[in-house]
MARBA-537679 format. One record per residue (C-alpha): residue in three letters; x, z, y. Coordinates in steps of 0.1 Angstrom, whole numbers, padded with zeros to 4 digits. Each point is the difference from the previous one (the first is absolute). Example, Ala and Ser with C-alpha at 12.3 -4.5 7.8 and 13.67 -1.06 7.14 Angstrom:
% MARBA-537679
 resn     x     z     y
  ALA  0123  0078 -0045
  SER  0014 -0007  0034
% end
This chain:
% MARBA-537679
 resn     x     z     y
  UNK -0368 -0272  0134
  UNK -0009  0030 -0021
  UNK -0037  0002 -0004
  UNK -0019  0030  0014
  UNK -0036  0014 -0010
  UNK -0023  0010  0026
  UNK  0002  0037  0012
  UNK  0028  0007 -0023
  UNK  0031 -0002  0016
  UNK -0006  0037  0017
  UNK  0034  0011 -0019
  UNK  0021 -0028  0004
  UNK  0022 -0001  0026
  UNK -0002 -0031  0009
  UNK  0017  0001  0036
  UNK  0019 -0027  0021
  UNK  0002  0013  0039
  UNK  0033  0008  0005
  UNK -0012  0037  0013
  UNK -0018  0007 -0034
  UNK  0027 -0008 -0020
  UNK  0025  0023  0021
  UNK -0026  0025 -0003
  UNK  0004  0001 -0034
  UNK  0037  0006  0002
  UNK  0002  0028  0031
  UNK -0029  0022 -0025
  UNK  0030 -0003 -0022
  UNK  0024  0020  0021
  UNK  0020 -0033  0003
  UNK  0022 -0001  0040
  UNK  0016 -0030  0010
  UNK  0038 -0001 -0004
  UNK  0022 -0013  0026
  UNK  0017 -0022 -0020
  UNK -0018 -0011 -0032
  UNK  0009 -0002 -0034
  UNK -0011 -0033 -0020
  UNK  0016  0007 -0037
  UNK  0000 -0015 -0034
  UNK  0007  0017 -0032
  UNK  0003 -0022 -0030
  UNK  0024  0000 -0035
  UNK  0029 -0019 -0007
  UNK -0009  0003 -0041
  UNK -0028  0001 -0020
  UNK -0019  0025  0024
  UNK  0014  0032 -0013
  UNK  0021  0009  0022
  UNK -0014  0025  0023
  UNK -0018 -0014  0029
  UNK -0027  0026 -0004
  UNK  0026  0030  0008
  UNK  0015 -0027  0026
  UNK -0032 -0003  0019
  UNK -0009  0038 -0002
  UNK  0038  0009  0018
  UNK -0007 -0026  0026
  UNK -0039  0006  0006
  UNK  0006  0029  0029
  UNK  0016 -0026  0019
  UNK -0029 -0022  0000
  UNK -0041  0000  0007
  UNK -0015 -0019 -0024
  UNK  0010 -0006 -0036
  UNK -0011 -0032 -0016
  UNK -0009 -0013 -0035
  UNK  0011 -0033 -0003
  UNK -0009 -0014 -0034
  UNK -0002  0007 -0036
  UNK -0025  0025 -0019
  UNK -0001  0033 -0021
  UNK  0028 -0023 -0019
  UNK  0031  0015  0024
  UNK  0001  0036 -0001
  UNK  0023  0018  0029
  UNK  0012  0033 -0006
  UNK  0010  0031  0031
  UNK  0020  0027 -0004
  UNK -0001  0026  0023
  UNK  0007  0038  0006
  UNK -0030  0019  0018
  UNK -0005  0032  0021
  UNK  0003  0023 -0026
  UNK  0030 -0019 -0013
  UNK -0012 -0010 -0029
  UNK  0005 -0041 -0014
  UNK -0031 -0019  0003
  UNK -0002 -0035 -0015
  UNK -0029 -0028  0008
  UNK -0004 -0029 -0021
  UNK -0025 -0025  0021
  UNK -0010 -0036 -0013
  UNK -0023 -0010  0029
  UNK  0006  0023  0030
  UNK  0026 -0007  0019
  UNK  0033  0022 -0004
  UNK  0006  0026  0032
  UNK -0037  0010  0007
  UNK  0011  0036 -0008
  UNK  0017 -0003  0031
  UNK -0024  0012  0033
  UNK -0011 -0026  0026
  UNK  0008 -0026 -0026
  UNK -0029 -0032 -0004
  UNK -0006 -0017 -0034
  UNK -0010 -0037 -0001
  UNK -0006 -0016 -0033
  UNK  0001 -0039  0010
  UNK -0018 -0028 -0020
  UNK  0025 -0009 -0019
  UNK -0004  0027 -0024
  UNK -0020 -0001 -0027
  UNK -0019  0034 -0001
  UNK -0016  0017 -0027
  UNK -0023  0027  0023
  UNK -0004  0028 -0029
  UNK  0037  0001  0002
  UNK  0005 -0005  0038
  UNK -0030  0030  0005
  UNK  0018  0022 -0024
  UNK  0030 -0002  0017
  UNK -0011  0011  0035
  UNK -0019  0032 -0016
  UNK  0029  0006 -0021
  UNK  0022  0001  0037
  UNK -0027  0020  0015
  UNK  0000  0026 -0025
  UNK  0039  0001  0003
  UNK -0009  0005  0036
  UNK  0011 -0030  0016
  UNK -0035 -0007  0017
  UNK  0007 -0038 -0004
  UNK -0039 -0005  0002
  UNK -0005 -0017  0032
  UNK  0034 -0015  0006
  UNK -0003 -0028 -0028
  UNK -0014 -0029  0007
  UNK -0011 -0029 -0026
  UNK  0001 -0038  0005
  UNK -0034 -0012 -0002
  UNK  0014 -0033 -0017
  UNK  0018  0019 -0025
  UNK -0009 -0011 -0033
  UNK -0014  0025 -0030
  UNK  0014  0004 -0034
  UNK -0028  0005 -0024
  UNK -0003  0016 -0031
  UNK -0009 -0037 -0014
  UNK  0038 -0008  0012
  UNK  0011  0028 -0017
  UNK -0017 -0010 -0032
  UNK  0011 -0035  0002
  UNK  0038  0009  0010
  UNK  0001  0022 -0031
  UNK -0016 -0025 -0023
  UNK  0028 -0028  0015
  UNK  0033  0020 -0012
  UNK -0015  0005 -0033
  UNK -0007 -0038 -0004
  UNK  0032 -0007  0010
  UNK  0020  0018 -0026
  UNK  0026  0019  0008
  UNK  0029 -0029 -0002
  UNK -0025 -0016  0026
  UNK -0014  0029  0020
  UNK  0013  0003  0036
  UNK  0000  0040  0004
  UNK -0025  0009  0022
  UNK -0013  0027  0012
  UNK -0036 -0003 -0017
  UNK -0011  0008  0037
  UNK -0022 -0034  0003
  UNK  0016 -0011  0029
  UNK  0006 -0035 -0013
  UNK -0034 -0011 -0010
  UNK -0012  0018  0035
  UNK  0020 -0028  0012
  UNK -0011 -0025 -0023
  UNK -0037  0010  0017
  UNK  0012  0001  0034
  UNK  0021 -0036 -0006
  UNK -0035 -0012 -0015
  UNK -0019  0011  0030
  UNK -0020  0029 -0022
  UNK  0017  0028  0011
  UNK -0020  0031  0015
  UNK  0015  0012  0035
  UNK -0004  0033  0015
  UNK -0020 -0025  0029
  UNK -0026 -0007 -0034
  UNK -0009  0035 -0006
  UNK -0025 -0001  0036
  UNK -0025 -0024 -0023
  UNK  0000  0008 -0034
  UNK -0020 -0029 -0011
  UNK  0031 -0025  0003
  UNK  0021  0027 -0014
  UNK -0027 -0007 -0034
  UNK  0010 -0037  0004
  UNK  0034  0003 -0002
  UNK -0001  0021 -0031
  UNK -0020 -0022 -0014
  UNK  0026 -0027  0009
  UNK  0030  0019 -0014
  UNK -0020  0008 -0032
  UNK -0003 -0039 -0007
  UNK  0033 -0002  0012
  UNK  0016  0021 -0020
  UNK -0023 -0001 -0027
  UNK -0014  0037 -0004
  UNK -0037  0008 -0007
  UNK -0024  0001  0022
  UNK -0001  0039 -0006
  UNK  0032  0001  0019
  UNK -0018 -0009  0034
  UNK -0021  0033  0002
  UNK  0028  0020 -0009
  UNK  0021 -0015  0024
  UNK -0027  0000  0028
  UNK -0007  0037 -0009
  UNK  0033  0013  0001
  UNK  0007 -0018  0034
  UNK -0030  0012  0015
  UNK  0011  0034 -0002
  UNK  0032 -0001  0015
  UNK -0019 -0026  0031
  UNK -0007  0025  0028
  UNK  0034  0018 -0001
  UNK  0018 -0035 -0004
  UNK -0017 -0015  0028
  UNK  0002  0030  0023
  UNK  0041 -0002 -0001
  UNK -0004 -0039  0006
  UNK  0011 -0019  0027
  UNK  0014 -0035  0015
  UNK  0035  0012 -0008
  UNK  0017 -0037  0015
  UNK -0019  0008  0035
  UNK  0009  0039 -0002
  UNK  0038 -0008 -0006
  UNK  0002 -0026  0026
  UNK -0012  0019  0027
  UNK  0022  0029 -0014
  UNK  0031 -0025  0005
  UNK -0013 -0010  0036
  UNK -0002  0032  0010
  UNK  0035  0009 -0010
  UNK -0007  0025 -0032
  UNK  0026  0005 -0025
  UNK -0012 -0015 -0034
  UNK  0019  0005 -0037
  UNK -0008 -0030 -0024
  UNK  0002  0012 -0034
  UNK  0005 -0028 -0027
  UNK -0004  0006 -0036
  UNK  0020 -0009 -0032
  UNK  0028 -0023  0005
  UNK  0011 -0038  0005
  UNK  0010 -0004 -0032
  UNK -0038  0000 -0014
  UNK -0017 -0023  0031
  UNK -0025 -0026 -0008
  UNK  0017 -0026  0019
  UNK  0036  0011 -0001
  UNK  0006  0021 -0027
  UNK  0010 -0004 -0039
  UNK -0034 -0016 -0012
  UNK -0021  0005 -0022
  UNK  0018  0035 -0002
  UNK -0019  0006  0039
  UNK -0024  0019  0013
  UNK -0032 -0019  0010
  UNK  0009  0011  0040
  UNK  0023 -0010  0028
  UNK  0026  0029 -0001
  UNK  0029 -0013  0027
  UNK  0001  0001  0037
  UNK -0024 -0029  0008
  UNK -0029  0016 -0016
  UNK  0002  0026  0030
  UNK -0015 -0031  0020
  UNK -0025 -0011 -0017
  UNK -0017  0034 -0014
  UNK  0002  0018  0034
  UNK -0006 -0029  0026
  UNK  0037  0013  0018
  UNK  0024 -0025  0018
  UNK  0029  0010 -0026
  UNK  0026 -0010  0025
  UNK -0010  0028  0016
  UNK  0015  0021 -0026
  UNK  0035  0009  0010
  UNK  0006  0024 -0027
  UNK  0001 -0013 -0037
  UNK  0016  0023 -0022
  UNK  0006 -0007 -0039
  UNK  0002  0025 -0025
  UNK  0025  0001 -0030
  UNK  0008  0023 -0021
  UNK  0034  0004 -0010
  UNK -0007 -0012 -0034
  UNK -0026 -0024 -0017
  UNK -0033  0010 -0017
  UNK -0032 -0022 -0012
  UNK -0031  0007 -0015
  UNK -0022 -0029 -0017
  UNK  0014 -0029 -0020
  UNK  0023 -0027  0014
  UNK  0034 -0005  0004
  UNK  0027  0025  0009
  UNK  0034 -0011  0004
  UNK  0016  0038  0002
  UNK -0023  0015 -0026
  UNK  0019  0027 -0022
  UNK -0020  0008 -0027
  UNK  0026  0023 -0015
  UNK  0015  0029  0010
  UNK  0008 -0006  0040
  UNK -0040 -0013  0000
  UNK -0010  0034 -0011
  UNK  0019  0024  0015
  UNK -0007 -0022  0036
  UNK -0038  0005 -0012
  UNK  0003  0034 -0004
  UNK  0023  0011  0026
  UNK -0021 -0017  0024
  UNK -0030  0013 -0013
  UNK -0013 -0036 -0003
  UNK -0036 -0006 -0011
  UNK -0028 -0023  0019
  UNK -0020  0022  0025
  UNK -0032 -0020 -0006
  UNK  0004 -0005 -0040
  UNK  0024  0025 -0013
  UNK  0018 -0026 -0019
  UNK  0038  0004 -0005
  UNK  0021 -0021  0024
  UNK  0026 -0026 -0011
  UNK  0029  0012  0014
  UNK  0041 -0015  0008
  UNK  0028 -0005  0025
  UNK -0010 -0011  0035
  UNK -0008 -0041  0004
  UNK  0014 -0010  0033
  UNK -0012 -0039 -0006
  UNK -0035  0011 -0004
  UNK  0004  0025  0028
  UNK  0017 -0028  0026
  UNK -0027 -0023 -0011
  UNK -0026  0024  0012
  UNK  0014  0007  0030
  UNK  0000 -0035  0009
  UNK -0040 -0001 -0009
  UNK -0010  0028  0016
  UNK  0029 -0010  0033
  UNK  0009  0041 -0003
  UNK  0019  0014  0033
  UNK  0017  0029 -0019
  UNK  0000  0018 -0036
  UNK -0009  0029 -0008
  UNK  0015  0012 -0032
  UNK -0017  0026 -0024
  UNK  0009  0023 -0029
  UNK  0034  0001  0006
  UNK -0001  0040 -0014
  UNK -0007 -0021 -0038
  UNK  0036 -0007 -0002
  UNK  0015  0031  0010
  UNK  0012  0003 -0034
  UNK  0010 -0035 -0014
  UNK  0039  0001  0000
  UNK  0000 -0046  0006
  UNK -0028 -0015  0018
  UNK -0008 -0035 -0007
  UNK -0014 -0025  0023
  UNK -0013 -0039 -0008
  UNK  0017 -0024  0025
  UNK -0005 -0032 -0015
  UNK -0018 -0020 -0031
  UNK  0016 -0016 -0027
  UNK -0022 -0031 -0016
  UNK  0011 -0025 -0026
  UNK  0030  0003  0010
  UNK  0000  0001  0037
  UNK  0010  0032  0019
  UNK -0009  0020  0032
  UNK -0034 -0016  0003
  UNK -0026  0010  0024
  UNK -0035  0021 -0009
  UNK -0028 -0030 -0007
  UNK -0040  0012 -0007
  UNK  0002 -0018 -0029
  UNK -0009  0014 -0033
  UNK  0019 -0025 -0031
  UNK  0032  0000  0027
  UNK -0004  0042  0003
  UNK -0007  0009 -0036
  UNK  0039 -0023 -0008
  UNK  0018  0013  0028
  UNK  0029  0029 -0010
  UNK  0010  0023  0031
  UNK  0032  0001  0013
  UNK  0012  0035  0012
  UNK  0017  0018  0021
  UNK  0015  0036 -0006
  UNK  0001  0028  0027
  UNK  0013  0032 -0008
  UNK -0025  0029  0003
  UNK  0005  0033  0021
  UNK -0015  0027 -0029
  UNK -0010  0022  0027
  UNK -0035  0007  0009
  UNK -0016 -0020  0032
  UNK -0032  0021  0000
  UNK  0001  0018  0032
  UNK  0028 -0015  0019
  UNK -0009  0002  0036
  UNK  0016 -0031  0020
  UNK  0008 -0031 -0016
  UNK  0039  0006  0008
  UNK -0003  0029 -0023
  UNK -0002 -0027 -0031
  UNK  0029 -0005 -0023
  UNK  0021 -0025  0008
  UNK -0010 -0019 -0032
  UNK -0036 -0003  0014
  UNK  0004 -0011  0030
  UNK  0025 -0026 -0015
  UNK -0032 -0012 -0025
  UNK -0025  0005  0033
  UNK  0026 -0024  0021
  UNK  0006 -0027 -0029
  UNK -0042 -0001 -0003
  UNK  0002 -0007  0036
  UNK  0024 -0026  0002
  UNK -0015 -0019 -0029
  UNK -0034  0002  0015
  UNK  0013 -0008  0033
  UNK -0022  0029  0015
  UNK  0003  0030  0012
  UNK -0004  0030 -0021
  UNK -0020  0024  0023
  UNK -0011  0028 -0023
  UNK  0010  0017 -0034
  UNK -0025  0023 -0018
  UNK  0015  0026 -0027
  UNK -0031  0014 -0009
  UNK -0036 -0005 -0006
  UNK -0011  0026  0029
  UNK -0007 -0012  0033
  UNK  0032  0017  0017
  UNK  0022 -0014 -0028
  UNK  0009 -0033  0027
  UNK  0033 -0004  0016
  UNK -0004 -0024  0030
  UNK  0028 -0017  0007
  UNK  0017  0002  0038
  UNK -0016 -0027  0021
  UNK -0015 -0014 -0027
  UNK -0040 -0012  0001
  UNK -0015  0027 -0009
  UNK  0018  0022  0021
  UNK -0014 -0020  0033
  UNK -0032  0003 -0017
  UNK  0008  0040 -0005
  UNK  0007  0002  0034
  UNK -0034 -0013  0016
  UNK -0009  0031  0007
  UNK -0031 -0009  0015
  UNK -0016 -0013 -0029
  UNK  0005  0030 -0025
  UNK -0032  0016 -0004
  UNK  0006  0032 -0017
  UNK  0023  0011  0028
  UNK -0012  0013  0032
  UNK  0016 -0017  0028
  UNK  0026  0021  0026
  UNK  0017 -0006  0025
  UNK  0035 -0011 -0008
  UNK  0030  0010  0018
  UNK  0036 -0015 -0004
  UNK  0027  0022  0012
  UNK  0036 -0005  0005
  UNK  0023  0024 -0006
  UNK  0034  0002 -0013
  UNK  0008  0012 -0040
  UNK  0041  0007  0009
  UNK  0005  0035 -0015
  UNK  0003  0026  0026
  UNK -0013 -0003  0036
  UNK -0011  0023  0031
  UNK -0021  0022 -0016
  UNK -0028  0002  0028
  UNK -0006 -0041 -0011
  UNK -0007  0014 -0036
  UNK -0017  0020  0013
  UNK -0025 -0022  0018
  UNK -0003 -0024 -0029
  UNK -0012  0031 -0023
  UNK -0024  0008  0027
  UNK -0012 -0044  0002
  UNK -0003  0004 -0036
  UNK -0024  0032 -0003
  UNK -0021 -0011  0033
  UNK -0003 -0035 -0017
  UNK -0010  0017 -0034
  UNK -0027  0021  0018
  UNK -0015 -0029  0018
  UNK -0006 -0026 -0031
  UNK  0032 -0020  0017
  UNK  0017 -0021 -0026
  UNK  0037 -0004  0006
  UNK  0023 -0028 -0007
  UNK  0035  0001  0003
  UNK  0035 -0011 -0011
  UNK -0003  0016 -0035
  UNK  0031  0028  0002
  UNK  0008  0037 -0011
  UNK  0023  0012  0018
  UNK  0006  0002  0038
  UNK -0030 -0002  0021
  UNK -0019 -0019 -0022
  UNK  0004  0026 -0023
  UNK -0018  0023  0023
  UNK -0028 -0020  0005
  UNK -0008 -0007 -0036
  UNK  0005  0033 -0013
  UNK -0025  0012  0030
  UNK -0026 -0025 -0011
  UNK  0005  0003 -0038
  UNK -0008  0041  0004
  UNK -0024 -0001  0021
  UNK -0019 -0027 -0022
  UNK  0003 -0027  0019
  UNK  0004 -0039 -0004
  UNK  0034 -0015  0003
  UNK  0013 -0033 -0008
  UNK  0033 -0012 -0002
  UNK  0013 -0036  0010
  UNK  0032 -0003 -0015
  UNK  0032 -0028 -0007
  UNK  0002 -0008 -0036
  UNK  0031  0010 -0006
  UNK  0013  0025 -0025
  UNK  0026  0019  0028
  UNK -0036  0002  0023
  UNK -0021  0011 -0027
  UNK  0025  0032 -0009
  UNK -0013  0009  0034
  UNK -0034 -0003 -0004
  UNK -0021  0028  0000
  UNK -0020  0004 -0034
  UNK -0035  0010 -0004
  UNK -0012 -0023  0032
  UNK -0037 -0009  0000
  UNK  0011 -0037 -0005
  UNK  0034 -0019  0007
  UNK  0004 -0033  0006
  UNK  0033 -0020 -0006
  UNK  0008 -0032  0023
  UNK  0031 -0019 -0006
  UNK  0017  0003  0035
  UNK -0004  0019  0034
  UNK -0017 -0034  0015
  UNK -0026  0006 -0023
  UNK -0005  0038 -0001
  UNK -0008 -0004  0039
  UNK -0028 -0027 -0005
  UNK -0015  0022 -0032
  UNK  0003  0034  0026
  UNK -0019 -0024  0029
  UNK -0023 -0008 -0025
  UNK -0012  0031 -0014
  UNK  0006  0017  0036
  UNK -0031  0012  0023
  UNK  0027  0013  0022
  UNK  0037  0009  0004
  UNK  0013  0038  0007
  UNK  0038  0000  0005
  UNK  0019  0028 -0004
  UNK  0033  0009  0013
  UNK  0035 -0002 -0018
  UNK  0006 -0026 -0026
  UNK  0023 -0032  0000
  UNK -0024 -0023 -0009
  UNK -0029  0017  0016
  UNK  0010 -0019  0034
  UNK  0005 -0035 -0022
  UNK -0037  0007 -0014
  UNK -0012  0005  0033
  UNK  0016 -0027  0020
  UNK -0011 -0026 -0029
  UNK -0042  0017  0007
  UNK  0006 -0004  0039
  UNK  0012 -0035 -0002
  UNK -0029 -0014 -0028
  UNK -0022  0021  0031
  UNK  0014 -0018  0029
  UNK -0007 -0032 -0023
  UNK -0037  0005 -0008
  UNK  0005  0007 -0032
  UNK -0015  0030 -0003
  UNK -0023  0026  0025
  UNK  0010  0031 -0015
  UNK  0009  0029  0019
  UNK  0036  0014  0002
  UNK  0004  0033  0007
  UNK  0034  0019  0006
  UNK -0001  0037 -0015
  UNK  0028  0024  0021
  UNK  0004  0028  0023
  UNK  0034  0001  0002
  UNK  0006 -0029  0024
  UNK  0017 -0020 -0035
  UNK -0019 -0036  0010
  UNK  0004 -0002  0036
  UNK  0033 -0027  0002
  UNK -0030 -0016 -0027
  UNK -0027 -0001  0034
  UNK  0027 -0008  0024
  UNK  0012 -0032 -0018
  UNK -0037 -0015 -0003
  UNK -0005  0008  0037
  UNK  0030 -0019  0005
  UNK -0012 -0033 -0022
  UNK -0035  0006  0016
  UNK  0022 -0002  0037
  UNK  0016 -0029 -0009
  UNK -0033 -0020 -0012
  UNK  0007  0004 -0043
  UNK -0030  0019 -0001
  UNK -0037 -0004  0018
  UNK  0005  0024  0031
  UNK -0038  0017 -0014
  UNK  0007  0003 -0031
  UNK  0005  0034 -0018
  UNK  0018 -0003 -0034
  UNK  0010  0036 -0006
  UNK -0016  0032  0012
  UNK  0015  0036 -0003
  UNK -0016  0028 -0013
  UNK  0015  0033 -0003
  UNK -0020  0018 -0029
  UNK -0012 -0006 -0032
  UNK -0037  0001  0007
  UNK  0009 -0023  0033
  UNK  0015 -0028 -0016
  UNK -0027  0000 -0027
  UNK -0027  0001  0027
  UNK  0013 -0030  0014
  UNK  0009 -0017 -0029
  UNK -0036  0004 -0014
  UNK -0019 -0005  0030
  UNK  0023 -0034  0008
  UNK -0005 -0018 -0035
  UNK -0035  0011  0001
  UNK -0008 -0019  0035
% end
């Protein structure tokens, strides 16, 4: 139990009730999703390879963004373009990535070590960038503090070690902070309510250590004035998150550094002195981590290190520094140049077994834009013996050769390609073989460091996590309407008509529309009403190149599905109602497919038919006739008419709102 001084604890939010703790969250703008989020973000290397920017693109699609271990020793860079379109980066160490987003909650668990003159300097630092995260970041009161004793002693420890024996760190003092916590001397954030056991356990550490006893009152004093602002951000993080998960919020785990470097699992004594796979998302934040259904590995398309230790890949010639530089690759928290070489798909298949990843998502592929032959490891050789497997093991690392595999580069630029079927051929080819040797799937590709430089992949997992709609944050929710129409060229022209006319009305009333992703035709009138009158349109279209020569460009989003099976579930899905339009071939397809998953209780979203003209009446006579003959529930109503564009959005809106 943490100990806690009479009439003291006034700042320290120490609350359990269920109610208090979702107090804390609805002051923080966060709303409940429908169907919640539970992700993992964690490295497939060393820990360089971009989880920071990861978690930042994926943080509008979730309510509460979570530290999960580590200290000031991982640094996670953003990249972003603001309002006045001008590149912003941040470079956090302690604060969770994505709290520039709005409505966004920042828990910092106990199993990160915490130095609170850097954690406090952050969050002003964000609030004089105007991201206001003061008040929406929450501390663990178990977390442990780095002092500047550890700091001291961390520093003093590489220098003893020489530098044949010296293991890189970052001189942050977050391994002797453990060495206190292991030794049962550490300070929590929990300590700082009685400041006389706070003395003892410098006191402790000074022995332990072997400091002077001058070091106590420094310590002491320099903790004392950071107390009050520490404690007033602290709070039982495991009991906060829990209820958070019970009550159905979406929650982003953010790991830091990589496998490689683990404690337990990684390349030791070339480790960190912290958990830094999957499993320590258990143990720091009290979560069942079953629970969590997405677990998505980060790998950058090619290898980079920082600290000492073994590196199969390393080029220290001329591909090393023209990756280094290129890629613009120096530690975010030290500044030290990277150690840089071909991709290592041992080490990376290894780490996706420890950290039992669901997909990949591959980084920095714009870095080779320019290499004419790209090389990949695919095996070890070893006294010897060839095509052997990745083993955390530093004598077996440091007298392994890599075995390679060449793919031929595109020399094209990737930066600011818009859909992933848009990459050269040779990159995808290098994207797929990644795939297949991991044995997962591949659902993202950045070519950039900016936030919008992602392309999802078609039904990949970050596109279902894209598409949960009602967990973004930063987007208002609308109302969304999926209409049917037909995208053959030509067509009566009082149908075009009415779709331009569905596409302004929609446009003036906030309505977002979704629909089968085409130019010309009918479609085409819709989306070029919605598109000039600034409206939101989305397109759900077959991944095909002859369909995508049809698509209409410039849509709000699009979103590819592999078949016409799927592109109806994904409309269902994203659908608050159905407007139908006349004309079209596969309009009547679409619509019999909607009133069939109706009839079958999959879905109780209204369907209504948009025509004057008299076009859909065979359409009502037939399901009169299967309603006659006992097919359909004589009161049930699966279509209604309407014979306006204000009508048919009246009753679509008014129906998926009751």
């Amino acid at each position: 139990m943490c100990s806690v001084s009479d009439g003291s604890s006034a700042r320290h939010r120490r609350v359990s009730r269920q109610e208090d703790l979702l107090a804390l969250l609805s002051a923080c703008d966060a709303v409940v999703p429908q169907i919640p989020n539970l992700t993992w973000i964690g490295d497939l290397q060393q820990g360089d390879g971009g989880k920071g920017a990861m978690v930042d693109r994926l943080a509008p699609f979730h309510h509460i963004i979570v530290r999960v271990q580590g200290g000031e020793n991982a640094g996670h860079t953003t990249s972003f373009i603001n309002e006045k379109n001008e590149t912003v980066v941040l470079k956090n160490h302690l604060i969770p990535s994505g709290l520039r987003h709005p409505g966004t909650v920042g828990v910092i668990t106990g199993g990160v070590l915490v130095n609170p003159e850097k954690l406090l300097t952050e969050i002003d630092e964000m609030d004089s960038e105007g991201f206001d995260v003061s008040g929406r970041i929450f501390l663990s009161d178990r977390a442990h503090l780095v002092l500047p004793m550890h700091r001291l002693v961390d520093h003093l420890q590489e220098a003893n070690r020489g530098q044949e024996g010296a293991i890189g760190t970052t001189k942050r003092g977050i391994g002797p902070a453990n060495v206190s916590r292991a030794n049962r001397t550490g300070v929590r954030v929990c300590d700082l309510e009685d400041m006389e056991t706070v003395r003892l356990r410098l006191q402790e550490n000074a022995r332990l250590f072997g400091l002077p006893s001058g070091s106590v009152h420094e310590n002491y004093a320099w903790l004392s004035t950071f107390r009050d602002k520490v404690l007033a951000i602290a709070v039982d993080s495991v009991r906060l998150l829990e209820v958070a998960t019970e009550e159905g919020y979406s929650i982003l785990f953010e790991g830091a550094q990589g496998p490689l470097i683990d404690i337990d699992h990684g390349n030791y004594p070339f480790v960190t002195t912290c958990p830094t796979t999957f499993h320590a998302v258990g143990s720091s934040t009290g979560i069942d981590s079953s629970q969590i259904h997405h677990r998505i590995g980060v790998l950058k398309t090619y290898q980079t290190m920082v600290g000492n230790g073994a590196f199969v890949t390393e080029d220290t010639g001329a591909l090393g520094d023209r990756l280094r530089t290129v890629g613009k690759e120096s530690g975010t928290t030290t500044g030290r140049p990277r150690r840089c070489g071909w991709l290592d798909l041992p080490h990376a298949l290894w780490a996706s077994r420890r950290n039992k990843c669901t997909s990949v998502a591959l980084t920095k592929l714009d870095v080779l834009d320019e290499f004419s032959s790209i090389g990949v490891c695919t095996g070890y050789a070893y006294h010897g013996e060839e095509d052997l497997e990745f083993r955390p093991d530093e004598k077996y690392l440091s007298e392994c050769t890599p075995i390679y595999r060449f793919f031929p580069g595109w020399l094209t630029s990737t930066n600011g390609v818009a859909r992933y079927s848009e990459l050269p051929v040779q990159a995808q080819n290098l994207v797929d073989y990644i795939s297949d040797y991991l044995n997962l799937p591949v659902s993202s590709v950045t070519t950039g460091p900016r936030d919008q430089d992602i392309l999802v992949r078609p039904g990949g997992e970050i596109e279902t996590i894209y598409s949960s709609r009602s967990s973004r944050r930063d987007i208002p929710v609308k109302e969304r309407v999926v209409v049917f129409c037909g995208a053959a060229e030509g067509g009566r022209p009082e149908f075009q008509q009415m779709a331009a006319e569905l596409g302004i009305e929609c446009a003036k009333q906030g309505i977002s529309v979704v629909y089968g992703g085409g130019g010309s035709g009918i479609m085409g009138s819709l989306a070029d009403a919605v598109l000039a009158a600034e409206g939101e349109i989305i397109g759900v279209t077959l991944d095909e190149p002859i369909v995508r020569e049809l698509t209409r460009s410039g849509l709000s989003e699009l979103i590819s599905v592999p078949d016409m099976h799927d592109r109806g579930l994904r409309m269902q899905s994203l659908a608050d109602a159905f407007i139908v339009l006349p004309g079209g071939y596969g309009t009547f397809q679409e619509l019999l497919y909607t009133i069939t998953s109706a009839q079958l209780g999959l879905h109780r979203k209204p369907i209504v038919l948009l025509d004057d003209t008299g076009y859909f009446e065979p359409f009502f006579a037939l399901l009169e006739h299967v309603r006659c003959n006992g097919f359909i529930d004589a009161g049930s109503q699966l279509a209604v008419r309407a014979t306006t564009v204000k009508d048919a959005l009246r009753i679509a809106c008014q129906s998926s709102n009751s």
